[in-house]
C-alpha positions as a Markdown table, in Angstrom:
| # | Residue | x | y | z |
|---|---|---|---|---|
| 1 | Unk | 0.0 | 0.0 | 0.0 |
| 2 | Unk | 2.7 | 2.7 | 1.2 |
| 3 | Unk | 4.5 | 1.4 | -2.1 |
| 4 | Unk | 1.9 | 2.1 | -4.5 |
| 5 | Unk | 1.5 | 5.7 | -2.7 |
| 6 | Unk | 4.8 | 6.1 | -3.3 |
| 7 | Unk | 4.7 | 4.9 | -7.2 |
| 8 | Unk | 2.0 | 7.5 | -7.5 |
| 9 | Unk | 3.9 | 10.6 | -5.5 |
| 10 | Unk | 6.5 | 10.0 | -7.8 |
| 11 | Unk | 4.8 | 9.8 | -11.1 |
| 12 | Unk | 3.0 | 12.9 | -9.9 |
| 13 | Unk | 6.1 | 14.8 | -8.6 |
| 14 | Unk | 7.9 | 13.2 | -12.1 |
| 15 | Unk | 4.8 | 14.8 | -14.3 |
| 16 | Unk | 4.7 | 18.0 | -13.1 |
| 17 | Unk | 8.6 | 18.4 | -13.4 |
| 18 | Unk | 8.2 | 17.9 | -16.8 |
| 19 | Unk | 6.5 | 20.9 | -17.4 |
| 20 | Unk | 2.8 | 20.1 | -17.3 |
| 21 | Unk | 1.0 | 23.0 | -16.1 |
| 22 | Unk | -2.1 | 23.6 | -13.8 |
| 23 | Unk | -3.7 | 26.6 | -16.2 |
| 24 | Unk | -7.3 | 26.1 | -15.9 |
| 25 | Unk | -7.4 | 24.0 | -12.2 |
| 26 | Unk | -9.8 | 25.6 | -9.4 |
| 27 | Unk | -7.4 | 26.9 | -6.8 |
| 28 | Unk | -8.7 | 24.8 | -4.5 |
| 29 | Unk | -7.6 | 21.7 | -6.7 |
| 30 | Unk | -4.2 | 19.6 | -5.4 |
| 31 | Unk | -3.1 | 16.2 | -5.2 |
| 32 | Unk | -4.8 | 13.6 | -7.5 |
| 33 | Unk | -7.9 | 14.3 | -8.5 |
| 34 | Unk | -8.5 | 18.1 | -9.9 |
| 35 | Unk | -11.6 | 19.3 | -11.7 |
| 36 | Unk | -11.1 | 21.7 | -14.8 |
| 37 | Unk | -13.6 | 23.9 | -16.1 |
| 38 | Unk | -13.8 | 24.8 | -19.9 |
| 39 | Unk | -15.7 | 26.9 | -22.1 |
| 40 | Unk | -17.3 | 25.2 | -25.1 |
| 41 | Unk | -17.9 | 26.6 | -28.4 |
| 42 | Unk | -21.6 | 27.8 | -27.4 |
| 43 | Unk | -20.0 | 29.3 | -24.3 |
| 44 | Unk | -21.6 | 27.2 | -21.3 |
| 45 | Unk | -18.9 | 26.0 | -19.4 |
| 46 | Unk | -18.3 | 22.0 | -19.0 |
| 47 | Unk | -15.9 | 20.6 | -16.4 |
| 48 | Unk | -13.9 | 18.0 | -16.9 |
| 49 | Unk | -12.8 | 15.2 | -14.0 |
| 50 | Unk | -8.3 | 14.8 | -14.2 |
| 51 | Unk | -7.6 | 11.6 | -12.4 |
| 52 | Unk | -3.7 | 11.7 | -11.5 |
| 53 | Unk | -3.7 | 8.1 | -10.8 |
| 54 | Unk | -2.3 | 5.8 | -13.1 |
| 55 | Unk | -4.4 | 2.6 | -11.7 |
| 56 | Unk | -7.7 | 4.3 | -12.4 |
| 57 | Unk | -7.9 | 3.6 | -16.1 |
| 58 | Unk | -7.3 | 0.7 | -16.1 |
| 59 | Unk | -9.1 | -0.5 | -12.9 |
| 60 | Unk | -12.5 | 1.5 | -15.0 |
| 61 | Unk | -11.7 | -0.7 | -17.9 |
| 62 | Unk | -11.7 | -3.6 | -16.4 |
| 63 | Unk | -15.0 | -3.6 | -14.6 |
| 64 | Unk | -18.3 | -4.1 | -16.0 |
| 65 | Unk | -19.8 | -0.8 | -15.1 |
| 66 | Unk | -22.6 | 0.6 | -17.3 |
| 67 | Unk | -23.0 | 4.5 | -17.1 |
| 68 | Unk | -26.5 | 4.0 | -18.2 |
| 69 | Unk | -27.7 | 2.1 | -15.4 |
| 70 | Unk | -27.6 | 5.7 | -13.0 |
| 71 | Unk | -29.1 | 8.9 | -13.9 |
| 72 | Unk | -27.2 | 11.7 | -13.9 |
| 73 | Unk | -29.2 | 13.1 | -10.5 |
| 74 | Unk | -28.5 | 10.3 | -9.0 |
| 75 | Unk | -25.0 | 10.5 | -9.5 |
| 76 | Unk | -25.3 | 14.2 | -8.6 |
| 77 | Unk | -27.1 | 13.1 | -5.2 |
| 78 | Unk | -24.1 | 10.3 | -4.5 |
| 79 | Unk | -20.9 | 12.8 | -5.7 |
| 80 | Unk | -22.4 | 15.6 | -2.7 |
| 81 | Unk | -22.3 | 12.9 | 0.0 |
| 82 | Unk | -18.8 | 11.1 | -0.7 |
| 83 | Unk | -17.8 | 14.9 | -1.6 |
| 84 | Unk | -18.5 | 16.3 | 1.7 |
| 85 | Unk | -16.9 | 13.0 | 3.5 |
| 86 | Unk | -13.8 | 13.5 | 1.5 |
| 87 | Unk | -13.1 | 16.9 | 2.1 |
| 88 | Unk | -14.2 | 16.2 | 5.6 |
| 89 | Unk | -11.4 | 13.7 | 5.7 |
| 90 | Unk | -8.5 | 15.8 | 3.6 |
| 91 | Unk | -9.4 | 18.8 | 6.5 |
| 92 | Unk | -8.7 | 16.2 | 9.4 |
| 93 | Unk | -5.8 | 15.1 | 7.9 |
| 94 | Unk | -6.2 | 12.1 | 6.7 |
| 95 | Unk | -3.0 | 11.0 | 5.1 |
| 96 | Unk | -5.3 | 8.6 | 2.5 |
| 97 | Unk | -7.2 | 12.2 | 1.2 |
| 98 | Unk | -4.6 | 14.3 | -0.4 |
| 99 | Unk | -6.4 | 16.7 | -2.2 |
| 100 | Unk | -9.9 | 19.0 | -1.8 |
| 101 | Unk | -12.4 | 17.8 | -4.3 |
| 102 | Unk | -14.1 | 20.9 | -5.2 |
| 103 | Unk | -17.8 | 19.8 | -6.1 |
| 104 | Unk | -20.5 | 22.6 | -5.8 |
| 105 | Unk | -23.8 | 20.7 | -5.8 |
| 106 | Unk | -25.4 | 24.2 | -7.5 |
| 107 | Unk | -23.2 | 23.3 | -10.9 |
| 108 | Unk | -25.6 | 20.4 | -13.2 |
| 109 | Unk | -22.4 | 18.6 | -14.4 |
| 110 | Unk | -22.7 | 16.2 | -17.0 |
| 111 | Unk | -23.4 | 12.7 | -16.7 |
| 112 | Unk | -20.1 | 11.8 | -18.5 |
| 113 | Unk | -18.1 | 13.9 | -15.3 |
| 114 | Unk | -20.7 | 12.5 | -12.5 |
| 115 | Unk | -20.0 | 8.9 | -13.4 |
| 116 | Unk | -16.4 | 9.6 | -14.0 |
| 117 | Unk | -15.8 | 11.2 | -10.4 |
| 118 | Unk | -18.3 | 8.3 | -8.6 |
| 119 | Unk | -15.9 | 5.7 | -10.2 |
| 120 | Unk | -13.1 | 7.2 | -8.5 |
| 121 | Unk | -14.9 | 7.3 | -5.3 |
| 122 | Unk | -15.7 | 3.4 | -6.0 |
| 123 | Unk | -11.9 | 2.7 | -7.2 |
| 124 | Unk | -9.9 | 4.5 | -4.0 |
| 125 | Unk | -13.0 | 2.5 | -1.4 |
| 126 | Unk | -11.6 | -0.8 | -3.3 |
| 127 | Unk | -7.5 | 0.4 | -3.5 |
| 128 | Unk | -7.7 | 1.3 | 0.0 |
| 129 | Unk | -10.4 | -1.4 | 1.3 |
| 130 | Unk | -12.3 | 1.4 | 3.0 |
| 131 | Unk | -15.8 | 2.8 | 3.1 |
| 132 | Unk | -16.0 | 6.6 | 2.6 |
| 133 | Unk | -19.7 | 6.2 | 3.5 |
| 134 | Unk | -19.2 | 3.5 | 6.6 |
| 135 | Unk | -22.8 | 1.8 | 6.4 |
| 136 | Unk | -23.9 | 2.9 | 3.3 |
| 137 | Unk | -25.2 | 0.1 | 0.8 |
| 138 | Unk | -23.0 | -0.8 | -1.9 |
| 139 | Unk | -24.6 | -2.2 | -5.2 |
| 140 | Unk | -21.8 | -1.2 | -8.0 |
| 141 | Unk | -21.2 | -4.8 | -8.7 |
């Protein structure tokens, strides 16, 4: 466990040295999960979900999830709760919680971020063999 953390501090620390930049990340936004807000061509803004962890992809690919079996409210209703436990968390110091995840339950994100970001929640519960939520039912599988 302490070794993957590692694998992933250094990838992060290795990708940033190489010049990518944070232009366009909410000031809030550290550590491995950042969200990104861009302006289409019809000006509305989108946001868009940067997952810093290298296991994520493929951990997504290899599951049989189906974003059409939530709606996106749904997935709006579940990202405010494990939102508000995480930053809970990351302001207590939890050493698992590196970063602020800066959801505003006033934006309607998209269905395509709200599934994204829920997956993550699902993935780091898994990784870390934790409950965000303690007690609350589980039926991603």
């Amino acid at each position: 466990m302490r070794k993957s953390f590692g694998i992933t501090a250094f990838i992060l620390v290795l990708l940033l040295s190489c010049g990518i930049t944070r232009r366009g990340f909410n000031e809030t936004s550290t550590g491995i999960l950042s969200i990104k807000d861009t302006v289409s061509v019809n000006d509305s803004t989108e946001y868009e979900l940067l997952v810093f962890d290298p296991g994520f992809d493929y951990w997504l690919a290899s599951k049989s999830f189906n974003k059409n079996m939530y709606s996106n409210e749904h997935l709006q209703m579940l990202n405010q709760q494990y939102s508000f436990e995480w930053n809970r968390r990351y302001s207590s110091g939890e050493r698992l919680v590196e970063s602020y995840i800066d959801y505003n339950p006033l934006i309607k994100y998209d269905l395509e971020f709200n599934y994204k970001l829920y997956m993550y929640f699902l993935y780091f519960e898994e990784s870390n063999k934790i409950n965000l939520i303690p007690g609350a039912r589980r039926r991603h599988y």
